[in-house]
Phi, psi and omega in degrees: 000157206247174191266019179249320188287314172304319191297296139356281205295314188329275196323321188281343182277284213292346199252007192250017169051045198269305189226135153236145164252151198224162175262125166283032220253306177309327150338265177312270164359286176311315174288344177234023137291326190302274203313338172282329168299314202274309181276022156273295185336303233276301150326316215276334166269319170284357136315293213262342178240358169306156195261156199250000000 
Protein backbone atom coordinates (compact mmCIF):
# COMPACT_ATOMS: atom_id res chain seq x y z
CA UNK A 1 0.00 0.00 0.00
CA UNK A 2 1.43 3.33 -0.79
CA UNK A 3 2.21 6.06 1.73
CA UNK A 4 -0.63 8.51 0.03
CA UNK A 5 -3.29 5.65 0.48
CA UNK A 6 -2.35 5.32 4.00
CA UNK A 7 -2.67 8.44 4.46
CA UNK A 8 -5.90 8.76 3.18
CA UNK A 9 -7.61 5.81 4.95
CA UNK A 10 -5.92 7.88 8.30
CA UNK A 11 -7.74 11.07 7.28
CA UNK A 12 -11.06 8.75 6.78
CA UNK A 13 -10.70 6.90 10.48
CA UNK A 14 -9.77 9.96 12.07
CA UNK A 15 -12.55 12.16 10.41
CA UNK A 16 -14.91 9.08 11.19
CA UNK A 17 -13.56 9.67 15.20
CA UNK A 18 -12.22 6.21 14.93
CA UNK A 19 -8.47 7.75 15.48
CA UNK A 20 -6.75 10.85 16.32
CA UNK A 21 -3.74 11.38 15.54
CA UNK A 22 -1.10 13.79 16.92
CA UNK A 23 2.59 15.10 16.36
CA UNK A 24 4.79 14.14 18.63
CA UNK A 25 7.05 17.08 18.10
CA UNK A 26 6.41 18.64 21.75
CA UNK A 27 7.92 15.50 22.93
CA UNK A 28 10.82 15.46 20.92
CA UNK A 29 11.38 19.01 21.44
CA UNK A 30 11.08 18.54 25.39
CA UNK A 31 13.56 15.87 25.21
CA UNK A 32 16.20 17.18 23.14
CA UNK A 33 15.90 20.78 25.38
CA UNK A 34 16.41 18.31 28.43
CA UNK A 35 19.53 16.94 26.81
CA UNK A 36 20.87 20.19 25.34
CA UNK A 37 20.59 21.65 28.88
CA UNK A 38 22.25 18.82 30.56
CA UNK A 39 25.43 19.12 27.56
CA UNK A 40 25.29 22.47 28.44
CA UNK A 41 26.17 22.05 32.21
CA UNK A 42 28.64 19.63 31.38
CA UNK A 43 30.61 21.90 28.75
CA UNK A 44 30.31 24.75 31.04
CA UNK A 45 32.37 22.54 33.41
CA UNK A 46 34.66 21.24 31.55
CA UNK A 47 35.31 24.69 30.53
CA UNK A 48 36.02 25.66 33.97
CA UNK A 49 38.42 23.11 34.45
CA UNK A 50 40.35 23.08 30.95
CA UNK A 51 44.23 24.66 31.08
CA UNK A 52 43.85 28.07 29.51
Amino acid sequence: MSAPAISQHLKVLERAGLIERTVPLDEVSAWVEKHRREWNQRFDALEEHSIP
